[in-house]
C-alpha positions as CSV (number, residue, x, y, z in Angstrom):
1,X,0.0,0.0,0.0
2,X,1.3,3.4,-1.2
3,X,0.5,7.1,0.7
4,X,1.0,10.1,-1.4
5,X,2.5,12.8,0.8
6,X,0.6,15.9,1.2
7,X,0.1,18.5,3.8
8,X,-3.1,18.0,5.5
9,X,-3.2,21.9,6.7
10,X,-2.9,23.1,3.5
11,X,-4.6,20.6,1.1
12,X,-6.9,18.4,2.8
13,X,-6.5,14.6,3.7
14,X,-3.7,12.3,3.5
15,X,-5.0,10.5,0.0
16,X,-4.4,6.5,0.5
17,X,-3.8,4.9,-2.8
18,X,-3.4,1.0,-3.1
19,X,-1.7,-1.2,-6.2
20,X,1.3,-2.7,-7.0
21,X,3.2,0.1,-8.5
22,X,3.8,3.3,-6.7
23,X,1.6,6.1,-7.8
24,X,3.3,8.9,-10.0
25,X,4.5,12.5,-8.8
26,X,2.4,15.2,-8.8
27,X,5.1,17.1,-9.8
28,X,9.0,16.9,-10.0
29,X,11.6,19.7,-10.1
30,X,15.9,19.3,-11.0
31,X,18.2,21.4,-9.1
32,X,22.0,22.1,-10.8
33,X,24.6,24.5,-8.9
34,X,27.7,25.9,-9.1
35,X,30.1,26.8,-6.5
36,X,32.0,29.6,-7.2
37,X,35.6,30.6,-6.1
38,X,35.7,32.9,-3.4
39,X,32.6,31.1,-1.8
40,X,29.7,32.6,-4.3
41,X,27.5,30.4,-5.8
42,X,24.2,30.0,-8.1
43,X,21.3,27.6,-7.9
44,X,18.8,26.6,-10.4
45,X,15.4,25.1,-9.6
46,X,13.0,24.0,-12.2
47,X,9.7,22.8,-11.2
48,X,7.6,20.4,-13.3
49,X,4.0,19.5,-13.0
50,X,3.4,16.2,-14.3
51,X,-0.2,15.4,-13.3
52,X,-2.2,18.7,-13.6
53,X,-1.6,22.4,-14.5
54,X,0.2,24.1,-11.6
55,X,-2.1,27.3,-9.9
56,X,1.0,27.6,-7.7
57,X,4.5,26.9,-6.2
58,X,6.5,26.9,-3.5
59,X,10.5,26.2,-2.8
60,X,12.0,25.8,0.9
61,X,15.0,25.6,2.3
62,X,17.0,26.3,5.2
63,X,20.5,28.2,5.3
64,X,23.7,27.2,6.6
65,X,24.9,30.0,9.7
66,X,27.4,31.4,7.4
67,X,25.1,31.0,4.2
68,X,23.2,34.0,2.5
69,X,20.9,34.6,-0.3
70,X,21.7,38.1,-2.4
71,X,19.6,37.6,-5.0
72,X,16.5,35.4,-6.6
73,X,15.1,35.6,-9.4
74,X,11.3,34.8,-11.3
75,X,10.4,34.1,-7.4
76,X,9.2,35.8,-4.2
77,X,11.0,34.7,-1.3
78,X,11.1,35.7,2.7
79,X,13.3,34.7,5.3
80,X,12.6,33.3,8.8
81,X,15.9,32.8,10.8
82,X,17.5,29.7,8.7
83,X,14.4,29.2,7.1
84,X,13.7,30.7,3.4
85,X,10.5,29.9,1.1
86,X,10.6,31.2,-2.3
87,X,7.0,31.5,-3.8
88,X,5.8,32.1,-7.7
89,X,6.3,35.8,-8.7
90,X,2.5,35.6,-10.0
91,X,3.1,36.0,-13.4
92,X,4.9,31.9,-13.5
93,X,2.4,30.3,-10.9
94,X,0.5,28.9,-13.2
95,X,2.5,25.8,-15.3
96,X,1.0,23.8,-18.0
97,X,2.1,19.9,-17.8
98,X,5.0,19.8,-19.8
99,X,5.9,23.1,-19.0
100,X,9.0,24.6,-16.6
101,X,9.1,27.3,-14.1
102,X,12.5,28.2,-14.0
103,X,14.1,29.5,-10.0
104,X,17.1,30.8,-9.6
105,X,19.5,32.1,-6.4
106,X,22.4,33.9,-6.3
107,X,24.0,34.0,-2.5
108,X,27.4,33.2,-0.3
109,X,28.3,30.0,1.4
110,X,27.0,26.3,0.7
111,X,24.5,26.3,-2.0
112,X,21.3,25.4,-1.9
113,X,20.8,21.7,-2.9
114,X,19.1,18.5,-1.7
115,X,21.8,18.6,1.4
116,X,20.4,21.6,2.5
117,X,16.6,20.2,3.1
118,X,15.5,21.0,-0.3
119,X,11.9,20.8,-0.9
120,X,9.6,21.9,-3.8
121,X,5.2,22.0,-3.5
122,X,3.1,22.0,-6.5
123,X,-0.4,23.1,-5.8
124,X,0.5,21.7,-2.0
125,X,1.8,18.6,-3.2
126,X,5.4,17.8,-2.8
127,X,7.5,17.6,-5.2
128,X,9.5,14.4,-6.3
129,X,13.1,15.1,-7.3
130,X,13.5,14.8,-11.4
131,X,16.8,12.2,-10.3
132,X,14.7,10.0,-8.6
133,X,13.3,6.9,-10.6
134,X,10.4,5.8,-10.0
């Protein structure tokens, strides 16, 4: 038996889906960085619906204590201690399947990747990562 992960405060029940085979993402997303010399670096998130047009996304992530974000762009994003969320910009919420929204961050210190508890919500469904097979 197979559970689909969603967030019951923001999008209802946990649904419970039974088979053989595990159910497909909602959504996926890639993330590619590069680490800069000097301690800069850049971080690209694209997000992916895969089972219905997207109304809306969401990125979060926390920071490292020396880590900082100087710049984001085609996103919103607010900081909460280590804590940072990066929202659509309004104009890229909406994402046809087979479509891309395109994230990127510009900041000091580790970059922003999977290690760094990495997680990207479609519509209030997590995101699987576009490495993992399913």
């Amino acid at each position: 038996m197979y559970k689909r992960q969603t967030w019951p405060d923001r999008c209802g029940e946990t649904r419970t889906l039974t088979g053989s085979e595990p159910p497909s993402p909602y959504c996926r997303y890639s993330v590619s960085y590069e680490q800069w010399h000097g301690g800069g670096f850049l971080t690209e998130i694209e997000v992916i619906p895969v089972e219905a047009d997207s109304t809306g996304w969401r990125i979060e992530f926390e920071l490292g204590e020396d880590t900082s974000v100087t710049a984001v762009w085609n996103g919103e994003w607010t900081r909460d201690g280590s804590s940072v969320t990066v929202t659509d910009a309004g104009w890229n919420g909406a994402i046809e399947v087979g479509d891309t929204a395109l994230v990127g961050l510009i900041g000091r210190g580790e970059p922003v990747t999977h290690s760094t508890g990495l997680a990207v919500h479609v519509d209030g469904n997590r995101c699987w990562d576009e490495g993992i097979e399913v």
